[in-house]
C-alpha positions as CSV (number, residue, x, y, z in Angstrom):
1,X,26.0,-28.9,55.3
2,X,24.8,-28.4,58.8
3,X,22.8,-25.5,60.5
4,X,25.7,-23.8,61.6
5,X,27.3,-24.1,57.7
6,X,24.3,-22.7,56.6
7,X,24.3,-19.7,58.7
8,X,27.8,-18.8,58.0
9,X,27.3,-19.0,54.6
10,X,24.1,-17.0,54.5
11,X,25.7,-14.2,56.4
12,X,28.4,-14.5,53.4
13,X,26.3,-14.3,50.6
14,X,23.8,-11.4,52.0
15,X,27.0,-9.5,53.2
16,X,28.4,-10.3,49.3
17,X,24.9,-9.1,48.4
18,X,25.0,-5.7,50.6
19,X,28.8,-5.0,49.7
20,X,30.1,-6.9,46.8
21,X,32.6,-9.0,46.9
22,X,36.2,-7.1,47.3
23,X,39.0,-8.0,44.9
24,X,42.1,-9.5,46.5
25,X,45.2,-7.4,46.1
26,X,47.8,-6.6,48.6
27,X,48.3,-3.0,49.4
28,X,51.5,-3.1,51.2
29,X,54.7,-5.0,51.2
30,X,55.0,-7.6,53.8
31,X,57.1,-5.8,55.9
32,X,55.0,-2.2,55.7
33,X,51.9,-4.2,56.4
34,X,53.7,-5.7,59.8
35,X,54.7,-2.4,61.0
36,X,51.6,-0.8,59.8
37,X,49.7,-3.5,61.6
38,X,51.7,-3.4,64.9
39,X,51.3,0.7,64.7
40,X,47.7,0.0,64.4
41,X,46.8,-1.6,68.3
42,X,44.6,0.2,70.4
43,X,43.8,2.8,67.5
44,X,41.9,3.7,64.5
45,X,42.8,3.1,60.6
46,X,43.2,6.6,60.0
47,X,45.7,6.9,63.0
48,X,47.8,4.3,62.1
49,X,47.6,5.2,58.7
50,X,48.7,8.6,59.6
51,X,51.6,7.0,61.5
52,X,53.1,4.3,59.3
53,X,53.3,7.1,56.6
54,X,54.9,9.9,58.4
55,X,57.5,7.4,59.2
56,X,58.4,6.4,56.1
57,X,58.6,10.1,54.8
58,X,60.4,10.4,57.8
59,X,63.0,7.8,57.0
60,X,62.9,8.1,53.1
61,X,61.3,4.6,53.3
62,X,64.3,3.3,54.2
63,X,63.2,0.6,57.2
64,X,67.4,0.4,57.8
65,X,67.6,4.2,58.6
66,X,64.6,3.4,60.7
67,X,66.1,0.5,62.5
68,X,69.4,2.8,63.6
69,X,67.1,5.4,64.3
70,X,66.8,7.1,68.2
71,X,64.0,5.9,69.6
72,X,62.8,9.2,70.3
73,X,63.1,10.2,66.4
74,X,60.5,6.6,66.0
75,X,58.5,7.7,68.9
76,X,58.2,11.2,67.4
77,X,57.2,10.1,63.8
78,X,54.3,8.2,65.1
79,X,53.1,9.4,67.9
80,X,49.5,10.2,66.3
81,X,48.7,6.2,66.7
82,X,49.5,6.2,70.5
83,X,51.3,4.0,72.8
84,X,54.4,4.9,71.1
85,X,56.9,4.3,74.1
86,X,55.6,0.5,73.0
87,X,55.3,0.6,69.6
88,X,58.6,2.4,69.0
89,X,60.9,-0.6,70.1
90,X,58.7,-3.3,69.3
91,X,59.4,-1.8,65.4
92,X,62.9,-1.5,66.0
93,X,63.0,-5.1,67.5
94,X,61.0,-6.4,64.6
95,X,63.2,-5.2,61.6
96,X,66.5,-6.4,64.1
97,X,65.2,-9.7,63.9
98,X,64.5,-9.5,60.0
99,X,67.9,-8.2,59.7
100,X,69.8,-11.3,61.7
101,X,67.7,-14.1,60.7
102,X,66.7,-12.9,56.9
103,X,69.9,-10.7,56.5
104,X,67.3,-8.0,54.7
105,X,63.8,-6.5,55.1
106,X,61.8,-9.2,53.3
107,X,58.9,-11.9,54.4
108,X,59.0,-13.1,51.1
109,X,60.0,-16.3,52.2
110,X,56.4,-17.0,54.4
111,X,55.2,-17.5,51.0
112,X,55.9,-21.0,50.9
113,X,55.3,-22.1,54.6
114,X,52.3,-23.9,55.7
115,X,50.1,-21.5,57.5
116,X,50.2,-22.6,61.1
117,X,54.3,-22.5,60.7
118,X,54.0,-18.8,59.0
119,X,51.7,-17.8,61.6
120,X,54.1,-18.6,64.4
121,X,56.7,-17.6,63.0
122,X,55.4,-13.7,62.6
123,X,54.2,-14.5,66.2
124,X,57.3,-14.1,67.5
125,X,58.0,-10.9,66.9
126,X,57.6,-8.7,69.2
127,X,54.0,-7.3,70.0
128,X,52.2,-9.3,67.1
129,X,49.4,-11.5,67.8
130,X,47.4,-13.9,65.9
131,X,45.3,-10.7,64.1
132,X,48.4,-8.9,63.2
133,X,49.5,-12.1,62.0
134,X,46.7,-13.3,60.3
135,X,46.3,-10.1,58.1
136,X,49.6,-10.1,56.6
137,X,49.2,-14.0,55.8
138,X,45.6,-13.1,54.5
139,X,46.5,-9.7,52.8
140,X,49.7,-10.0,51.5
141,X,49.9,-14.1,50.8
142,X,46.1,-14.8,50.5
143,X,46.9,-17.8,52.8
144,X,43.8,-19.4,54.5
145,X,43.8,-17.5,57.5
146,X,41.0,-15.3,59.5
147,X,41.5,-12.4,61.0
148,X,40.0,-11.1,63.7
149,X,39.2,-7.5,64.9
150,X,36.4,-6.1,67.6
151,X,33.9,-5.5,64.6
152,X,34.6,-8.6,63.8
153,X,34.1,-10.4,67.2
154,X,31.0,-8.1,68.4
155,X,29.7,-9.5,65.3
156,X,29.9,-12.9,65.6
157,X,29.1,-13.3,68.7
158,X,25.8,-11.0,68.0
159,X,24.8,-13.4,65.5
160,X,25.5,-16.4,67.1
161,X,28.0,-17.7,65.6
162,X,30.2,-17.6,68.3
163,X,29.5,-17.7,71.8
164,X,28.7,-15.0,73.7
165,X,32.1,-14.4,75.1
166,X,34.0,-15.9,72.7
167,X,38.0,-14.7,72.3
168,X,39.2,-13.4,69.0
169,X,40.8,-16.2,68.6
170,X,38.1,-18.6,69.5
171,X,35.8,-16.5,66.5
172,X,39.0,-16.9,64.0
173,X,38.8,-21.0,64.7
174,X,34.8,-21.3,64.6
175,X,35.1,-18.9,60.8
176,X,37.4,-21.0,59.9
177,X,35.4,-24.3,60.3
178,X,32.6,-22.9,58.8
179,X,33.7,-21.5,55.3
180,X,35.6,-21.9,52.5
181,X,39.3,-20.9,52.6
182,X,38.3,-19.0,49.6
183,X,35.7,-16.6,51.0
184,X,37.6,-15.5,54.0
185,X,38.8,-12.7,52.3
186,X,35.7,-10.9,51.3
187,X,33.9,-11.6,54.5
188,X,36.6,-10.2,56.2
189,X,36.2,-7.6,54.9
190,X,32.9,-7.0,54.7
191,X,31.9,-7.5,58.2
192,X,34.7,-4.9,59.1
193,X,32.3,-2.8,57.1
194,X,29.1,-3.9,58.5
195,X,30.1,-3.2,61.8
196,X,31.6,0.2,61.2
197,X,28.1,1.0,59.2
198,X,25.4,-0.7,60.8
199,X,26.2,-3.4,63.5
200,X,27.7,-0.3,66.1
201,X,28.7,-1.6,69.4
202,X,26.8,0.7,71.4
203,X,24.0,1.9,68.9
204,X,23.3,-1.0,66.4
205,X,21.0,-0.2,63.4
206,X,19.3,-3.5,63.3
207,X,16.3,-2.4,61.4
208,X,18.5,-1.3,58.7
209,X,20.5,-4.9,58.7
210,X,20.5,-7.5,56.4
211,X,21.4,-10.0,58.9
212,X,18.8,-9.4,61.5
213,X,16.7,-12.4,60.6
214,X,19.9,-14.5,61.4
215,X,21.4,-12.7,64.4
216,X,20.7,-13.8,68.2
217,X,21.4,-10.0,69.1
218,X,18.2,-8.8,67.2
219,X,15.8,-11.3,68.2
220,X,16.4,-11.1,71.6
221,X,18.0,-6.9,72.1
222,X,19.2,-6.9,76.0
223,X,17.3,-3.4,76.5
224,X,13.9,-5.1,75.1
């Protein structure tokens, strides 16, 4: 194992340590967790959230009455998770393209694709990037993917593991170099949680952290 190995599997284990490890099991359908992902760009959980289910109570859950819908009726239902004048047809568009290519509301059928072919494959739909990709692949199919969000990239390139202006794409390739496809899960996870607790972007709590002997951030603050 080399030094960089070694990091990334500390900062597992002490996160494990801190947090626990979290139990795999998917929340959402396939398809809920696509819209619910693309609702949830440039917003909070708890806005998106508030979205996804206020269309579905909307609709009766029914992602066909949703798909015939008015755009303004969409627009309307989730408007609480912003940018809806996007988000509305890129929904639409994305259960249109289930509908001709699947003929029903189902990713079902990513569960037996390699994960580079199931990651492009939700990349072409409209609005959804490798994160929104990643988490349905990692959250609903446990396929070995990582993704990543801000907490996520602040943190890693805080701690060195990335560099310091590293893409969210470029931290997603160095994780997955560096760990198991088994543990990407949990630290997922986990550092989502660690940086909503303790590694803030503007105010982090590094005395508190039970990385700071690790991260590059802490040894050398830019205000010190």
């Amino acid at each position: 194992m080399n030094p960089r190995e070694e990091k990334a599997a500390e900062v597992y284990a002490r996160l494990t340590a801190a947090y626990g490890t979290p139990d795999w099991r998917p929340q959402f359908e396939p398809v809920d967790e696509l819209i619910l992902t693309i609702l949830s760009a440039n917003t909070n959980d708890r806005n998106s959230l508030a979205a996804f289910e206020t269309l579905k109570a909307r609709f009766d859950g029914d992602w066909d009455a949703v798909r015939n819908a008015p755009l303004a009726e969409i627009k309307d239902a989730i408007r609480v998770a912003g940018m809806y004048n996007q988000k509305a047809p890129r929904i639409v568009e994305s259960l249109e393209k289930l509908c001709q290519e699947v003929g029903k509301y189902s990713l079902d059928h990513l569960a037996g694709m390699p994960v580079d072919e199931a990651l492009n494959y939700l990349q072409s739909f409209p609005g959804v990037g490798h994160k929104t990709a990643s988490i349905v692949l990692l959250f609903c199919f446990r396929k070995p993917t990582f993704p990543v969000d801000t907490h996520i990239q602040r943190q890693s390139q805080r701690l060195g593991i990335s560099r310091a202006k590293a893409s969210p794409l470029e931290v997603k390739r160095e994780w997955e170099t560096l760990l198991p496809d088994a543990d990407y899960y949990s630290l997922h996870l986990n550092l989502i949680r660690h940086g909503r607790e303790v590694c803030d972007a503007r105010a982090p709590r590094c005395d508190e952290c039970v990385l700071r002997s690790l991260c590059e951030y802490a040894k050398n603050p830019p205000n010190a």
